[in-house]
C-alpha positions as CSV (number, residue, x, y, z in Angstrom):
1,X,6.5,-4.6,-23.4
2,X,3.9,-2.2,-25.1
3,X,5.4,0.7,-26.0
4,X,2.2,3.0,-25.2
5,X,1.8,2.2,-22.0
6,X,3.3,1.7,-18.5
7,X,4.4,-2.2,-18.1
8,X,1.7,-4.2,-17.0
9,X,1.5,-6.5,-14.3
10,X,2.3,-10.7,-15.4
11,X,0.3,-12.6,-13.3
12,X,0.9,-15.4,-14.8
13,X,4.1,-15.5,-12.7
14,X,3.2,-13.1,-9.8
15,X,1.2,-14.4,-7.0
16,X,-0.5,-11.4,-4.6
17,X,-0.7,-12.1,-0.8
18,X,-2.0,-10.2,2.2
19,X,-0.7,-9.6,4.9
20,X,-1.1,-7.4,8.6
21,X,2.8,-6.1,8.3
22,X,2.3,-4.4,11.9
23,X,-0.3,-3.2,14.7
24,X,0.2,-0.4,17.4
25,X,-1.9,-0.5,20.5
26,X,-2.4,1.2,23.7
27,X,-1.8,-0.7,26.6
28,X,-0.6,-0.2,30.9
29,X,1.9,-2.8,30.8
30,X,4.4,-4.8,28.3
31,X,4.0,-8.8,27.5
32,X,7.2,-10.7,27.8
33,X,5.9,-13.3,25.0
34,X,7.6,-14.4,22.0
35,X,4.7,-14.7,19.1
36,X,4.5,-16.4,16.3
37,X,6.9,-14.7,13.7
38,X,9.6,-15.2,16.3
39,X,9.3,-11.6,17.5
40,X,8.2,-9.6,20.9
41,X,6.0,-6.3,20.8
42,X,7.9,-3.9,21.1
43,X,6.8,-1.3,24.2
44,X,7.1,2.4,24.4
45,X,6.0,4.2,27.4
46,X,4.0,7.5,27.0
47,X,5.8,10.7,28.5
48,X,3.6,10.0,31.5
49,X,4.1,7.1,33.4
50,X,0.9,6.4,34.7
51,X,-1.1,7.0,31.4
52,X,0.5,3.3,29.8
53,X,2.2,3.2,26.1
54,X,1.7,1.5,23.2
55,X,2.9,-2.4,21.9
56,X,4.2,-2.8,18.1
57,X,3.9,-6.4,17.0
58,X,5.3,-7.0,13.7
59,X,4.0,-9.5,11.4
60,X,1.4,-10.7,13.4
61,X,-0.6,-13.8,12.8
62,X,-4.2,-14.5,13.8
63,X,-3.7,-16.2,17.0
64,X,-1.3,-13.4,18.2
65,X,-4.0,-11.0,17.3
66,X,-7.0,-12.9,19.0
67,X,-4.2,-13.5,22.2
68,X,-4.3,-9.9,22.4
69,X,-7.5,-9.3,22.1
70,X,-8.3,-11.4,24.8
71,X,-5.2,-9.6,26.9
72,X,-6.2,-6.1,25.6
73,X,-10.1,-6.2,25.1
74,X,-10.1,-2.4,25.7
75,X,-7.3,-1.3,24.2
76,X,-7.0,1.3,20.8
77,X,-5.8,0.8,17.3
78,X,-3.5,3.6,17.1
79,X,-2.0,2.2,13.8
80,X,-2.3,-0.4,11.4
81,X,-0.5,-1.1,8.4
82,X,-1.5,-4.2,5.6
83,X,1.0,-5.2,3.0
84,X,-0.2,-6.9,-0.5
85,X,2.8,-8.4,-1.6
86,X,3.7,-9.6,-5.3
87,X,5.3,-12.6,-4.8
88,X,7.2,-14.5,-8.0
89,X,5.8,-18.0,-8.7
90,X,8.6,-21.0,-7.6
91,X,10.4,-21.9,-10.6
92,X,12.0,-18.6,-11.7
93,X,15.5,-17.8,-11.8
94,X,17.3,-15.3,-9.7
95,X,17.9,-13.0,-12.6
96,X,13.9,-13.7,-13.9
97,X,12.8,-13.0,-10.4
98,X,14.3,-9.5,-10.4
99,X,13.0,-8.9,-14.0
100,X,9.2,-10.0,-12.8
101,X,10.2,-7.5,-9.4
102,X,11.4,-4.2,-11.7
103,X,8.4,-4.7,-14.2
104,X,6.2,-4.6,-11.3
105,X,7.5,-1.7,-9.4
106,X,6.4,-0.2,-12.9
107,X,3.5,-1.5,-13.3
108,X,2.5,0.0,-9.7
109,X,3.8,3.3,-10.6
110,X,2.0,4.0,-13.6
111,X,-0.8,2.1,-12.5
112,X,-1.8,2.6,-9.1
113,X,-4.3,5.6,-8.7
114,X,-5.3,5.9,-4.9
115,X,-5.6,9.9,-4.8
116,X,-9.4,9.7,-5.4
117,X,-10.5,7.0,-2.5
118,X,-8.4,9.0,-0.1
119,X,-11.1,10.8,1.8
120,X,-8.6,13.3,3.8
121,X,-6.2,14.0,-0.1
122,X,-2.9,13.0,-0.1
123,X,-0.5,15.4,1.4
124,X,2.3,13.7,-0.8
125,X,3.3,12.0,-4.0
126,X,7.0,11.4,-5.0
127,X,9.3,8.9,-5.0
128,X,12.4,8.9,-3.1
129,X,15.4,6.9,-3.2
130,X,17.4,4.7,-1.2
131,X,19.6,7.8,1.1
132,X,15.8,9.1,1.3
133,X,17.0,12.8,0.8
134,X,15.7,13.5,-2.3
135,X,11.8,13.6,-3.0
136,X,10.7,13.0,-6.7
137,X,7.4,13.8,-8.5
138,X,6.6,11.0,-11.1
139,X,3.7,12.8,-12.3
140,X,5.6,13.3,-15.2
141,X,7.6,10.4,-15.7
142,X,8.7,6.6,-14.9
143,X,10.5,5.9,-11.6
144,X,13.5,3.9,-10.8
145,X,12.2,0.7,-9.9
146,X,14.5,0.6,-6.7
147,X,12.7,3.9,-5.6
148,X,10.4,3.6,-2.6
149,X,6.9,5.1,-4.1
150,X,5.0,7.0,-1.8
151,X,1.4,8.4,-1.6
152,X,0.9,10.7,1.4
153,X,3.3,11.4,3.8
154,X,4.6,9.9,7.3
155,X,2.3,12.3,9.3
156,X,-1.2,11.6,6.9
157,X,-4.1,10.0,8.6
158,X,-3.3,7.4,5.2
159,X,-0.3,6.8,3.6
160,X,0.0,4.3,0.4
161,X,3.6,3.2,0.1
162,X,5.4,0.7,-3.0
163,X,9.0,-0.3,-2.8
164,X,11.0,-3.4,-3.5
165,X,11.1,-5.7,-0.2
166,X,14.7,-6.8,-0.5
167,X,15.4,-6.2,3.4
168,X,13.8,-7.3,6.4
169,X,14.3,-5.7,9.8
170,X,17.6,-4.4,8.6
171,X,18.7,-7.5,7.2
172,X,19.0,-8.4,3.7
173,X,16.5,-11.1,2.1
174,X,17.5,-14.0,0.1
175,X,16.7,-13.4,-3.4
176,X,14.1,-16.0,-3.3
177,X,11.8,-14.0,-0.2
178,X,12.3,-10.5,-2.6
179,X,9.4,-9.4,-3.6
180,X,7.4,-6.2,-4.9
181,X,5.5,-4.7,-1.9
182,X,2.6,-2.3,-1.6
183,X,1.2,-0.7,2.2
184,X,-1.1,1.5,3.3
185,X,-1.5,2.7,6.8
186,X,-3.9,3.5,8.6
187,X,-3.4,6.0,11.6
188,X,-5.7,6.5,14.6
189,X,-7.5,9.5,12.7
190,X,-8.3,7.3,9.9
191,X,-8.9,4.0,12.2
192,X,-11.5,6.5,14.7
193,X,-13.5,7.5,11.3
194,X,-13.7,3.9,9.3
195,X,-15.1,2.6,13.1
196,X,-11.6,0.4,13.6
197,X,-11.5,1.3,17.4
198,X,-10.4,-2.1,19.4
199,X,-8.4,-5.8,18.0
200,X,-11.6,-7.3,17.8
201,X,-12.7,-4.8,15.2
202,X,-9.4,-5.4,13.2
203,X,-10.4,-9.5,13.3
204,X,-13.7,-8.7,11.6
205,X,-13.3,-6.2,9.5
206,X,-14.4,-6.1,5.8
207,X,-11.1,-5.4,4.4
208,X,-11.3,-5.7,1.1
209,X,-14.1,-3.5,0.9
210,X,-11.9,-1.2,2.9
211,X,-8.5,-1.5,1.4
212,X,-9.6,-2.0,-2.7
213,X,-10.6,1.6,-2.7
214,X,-6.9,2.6,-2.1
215,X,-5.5,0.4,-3.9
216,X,-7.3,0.6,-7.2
217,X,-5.5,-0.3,-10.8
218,X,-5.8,1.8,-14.0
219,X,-6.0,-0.5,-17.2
220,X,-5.8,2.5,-19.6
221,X,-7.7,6.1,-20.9
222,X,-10.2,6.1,-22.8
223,X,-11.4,9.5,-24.2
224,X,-14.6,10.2,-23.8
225,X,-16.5,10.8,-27.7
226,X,-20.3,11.7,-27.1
227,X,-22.4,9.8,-30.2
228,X,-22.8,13.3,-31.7
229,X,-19.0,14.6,-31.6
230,X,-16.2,14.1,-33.9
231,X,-13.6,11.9,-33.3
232,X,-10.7,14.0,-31.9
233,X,-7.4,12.7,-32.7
234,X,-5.3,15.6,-31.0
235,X,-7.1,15.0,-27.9
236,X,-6.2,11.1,-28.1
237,X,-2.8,11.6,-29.3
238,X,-2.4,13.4,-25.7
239,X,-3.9,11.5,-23.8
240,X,-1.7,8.5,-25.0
241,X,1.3,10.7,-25.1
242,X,0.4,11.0,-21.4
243,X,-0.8,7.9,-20.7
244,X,3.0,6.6,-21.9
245,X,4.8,9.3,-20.0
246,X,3.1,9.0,-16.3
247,X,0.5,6.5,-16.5
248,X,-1.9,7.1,-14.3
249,X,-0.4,10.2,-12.7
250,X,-0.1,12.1,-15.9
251,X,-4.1,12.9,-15.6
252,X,-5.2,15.5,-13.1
253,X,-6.5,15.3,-10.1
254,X,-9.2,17.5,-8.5
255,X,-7.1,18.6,-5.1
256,X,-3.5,17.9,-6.3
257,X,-1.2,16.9,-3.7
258,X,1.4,19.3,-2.3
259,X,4.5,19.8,-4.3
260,X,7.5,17.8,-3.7
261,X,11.3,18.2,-4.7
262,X,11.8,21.9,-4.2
263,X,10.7,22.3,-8.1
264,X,10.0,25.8,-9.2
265,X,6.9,27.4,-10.2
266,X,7.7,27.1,-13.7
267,X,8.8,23.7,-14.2
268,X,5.1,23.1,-12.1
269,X,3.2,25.1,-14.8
270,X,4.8,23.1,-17.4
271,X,4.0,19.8,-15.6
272,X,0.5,20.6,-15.4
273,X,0.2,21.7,-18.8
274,X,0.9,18.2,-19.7
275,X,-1.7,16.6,-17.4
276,X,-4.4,15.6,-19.3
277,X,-8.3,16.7,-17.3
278,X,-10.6,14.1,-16.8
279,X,-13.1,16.0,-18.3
280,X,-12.9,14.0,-21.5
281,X,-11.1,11.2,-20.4
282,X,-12.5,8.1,-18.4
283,X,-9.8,6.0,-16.3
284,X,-10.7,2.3,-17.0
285,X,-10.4,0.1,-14.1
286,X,-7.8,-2.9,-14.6
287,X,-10.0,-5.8,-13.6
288,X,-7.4,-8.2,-13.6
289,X,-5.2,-6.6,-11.2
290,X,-8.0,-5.2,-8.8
291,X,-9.8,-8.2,-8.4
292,X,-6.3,-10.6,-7.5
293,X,-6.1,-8.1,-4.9
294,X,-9.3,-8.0,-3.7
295,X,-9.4,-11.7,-3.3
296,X,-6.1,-11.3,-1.7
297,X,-7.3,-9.4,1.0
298,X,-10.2,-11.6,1.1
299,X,-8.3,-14.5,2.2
300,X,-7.1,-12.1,4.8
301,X,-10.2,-11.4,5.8
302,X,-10.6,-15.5,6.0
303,X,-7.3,-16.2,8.0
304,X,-8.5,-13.4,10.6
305,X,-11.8,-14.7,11.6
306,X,-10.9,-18.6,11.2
307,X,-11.4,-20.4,14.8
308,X,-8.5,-20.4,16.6
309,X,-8.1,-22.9,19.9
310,X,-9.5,-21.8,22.8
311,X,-9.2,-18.6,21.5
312,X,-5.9,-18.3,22.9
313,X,-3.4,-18.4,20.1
314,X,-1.8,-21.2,19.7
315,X,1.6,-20.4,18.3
316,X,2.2,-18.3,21.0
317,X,5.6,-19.0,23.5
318,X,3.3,-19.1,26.5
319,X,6.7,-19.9,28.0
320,X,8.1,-16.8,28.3
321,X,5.5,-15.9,30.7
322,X,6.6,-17.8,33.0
């Protein structure tokens, strides 16, 4: 592991995948079908009875999606939520797989720089742990690897979210389904201005020009030295001396996020007196990283809009409905 930076990501034994980990839609009645993943949508009447609800469906596949689409054709997106996860290649070890998991919860931490895609800013930007009571800034510093990162909070129109996926609908996951998991969702404020209105705009969608944005790697910092200037080795020495504490958090961002943690005013002075400006610094894009992801949510894109029979779904339990 280099010693002057956050860990970096090994793709020669990570494979990234993406995935729709859940879609909330209006709708006047509930449907008593099993889809794909094994699962029903989960209903939830609004306070008035005659104004409908919503359906959840978790995990859902493309033919669930087009099956409500045909169902639903006028329904809303009120949420949407995709999931890139970092699975470990077959072949490791259980004690390897958790390595390749921990170094990539780092790797996300000091790497991942959403704050400037986010049209609305980020509300939030901590890390909290697993009794969720505690809110932690890593501006500043690296981040247990079991902590749940989060950028914005549950109420933002966006919300980016990285955690370790070792559980799955309250049930633990065999070691060899763990994986390192990244989300960002979308909520109906986000979904009205990015033109996401009904399922049929969700099937044909340019998502990775969408998602990328938000989910955009930092490779290192570069200083920025005009042909005319001196080299400035105080300058670099912080920047590296930041780069190494926070990654890409330790450099400042135009409309910081609100404070979390309860810190006091000093101890945020003294944190932002060790954020390096951008002013002399340029953020260089990790290619590698960004474009596994892109293509990841390019094959998403692909699995969406493939031809599915008759349009109706075919892994669908029609018999439930009967």
């Amino acid at each position: 592991m280099n010693q002057s930076s956050p860990p970096d990501f090994d793709f020669t034994r990570l494979a990234p995948h993406a995935v729709i980990d859940f879609i909330t839609i209006t709708a006047d009645h509930p449907v008593p079908v099993i889809f794909s993943a094994g699962r029903s949508a989960v209903w939830r009447p609004l306070d008035e009875p005659s104004a409908g609800g919503t359906l959840t469906l978790h995990d859902p596949s493309a033919a669930d999606l087009h099956w409500l689409q045909l169902q639903f054709p006028a329904s809303l997106v009120m949420e949407l939520e995709i999931a890139i996860d970092f699975w470990p290649v077959t072949g490791c070890t259980q004690a390897e797989r958790q390595e390749l998991i921990d170094s990539t919860m780092l790797a996300i931490a000091g790497r991942l720089r959403p704050d400037e895609a986010c049209p609305y800013g980020f509300g939030l930007r901590a890390s909290v742990g697993g009794g969720r009571v505690s809110l932690q800034p890593f501006h500043d510093r690296q981040p247990p690897t079991w902590a749940q990162l989060l950028w914005g909070s549950r109420g933002d129109w966006i919300q980016v979210k990285a955690y370790p996926k070792t559980r799955d609908h309250n049930e633990p996951l065999p070691i060899e389904h763990r994986r390192a998991r990244l989300e960002i969702a979308f909520r109906r404020g986000a979904l009205m201005d990015l033109g996401i209105h009904h399922i049929t705009h969700v099937l044909f969608h340019s998502w990775r020009k969408l998602v990328a944005p938000y989910l955009r790697f930092i490779a290192r910092p570069e200083v920025r030295i005009r042909r005319w200037e001196a080299p400035r080795p105080a300058l670099q020495a912080r920047v590296w001396s930041a780069w190494r504490r926070g990654g890409a958090g330790a450099f400042k961002l135009a409309h910081p996020p609100a404070e979390a943690g309860g810190l006091t005013m000093e101890a945020i002075k003294y944190r932002e007196s060790r954020q390096v400006s951008l002013k002399s610094v340029r953020l260089v894009r990790h290619r590698r990283a960004n474009e596994l992801v892109g293509n990841a949510l390019r094959q998403l894109e692909r699995r969406l809009t493939s031809r599915v029979s008759g349009g109706r779904g075919e892994q669908v339990n029609r018999d439930s409905q009967r």
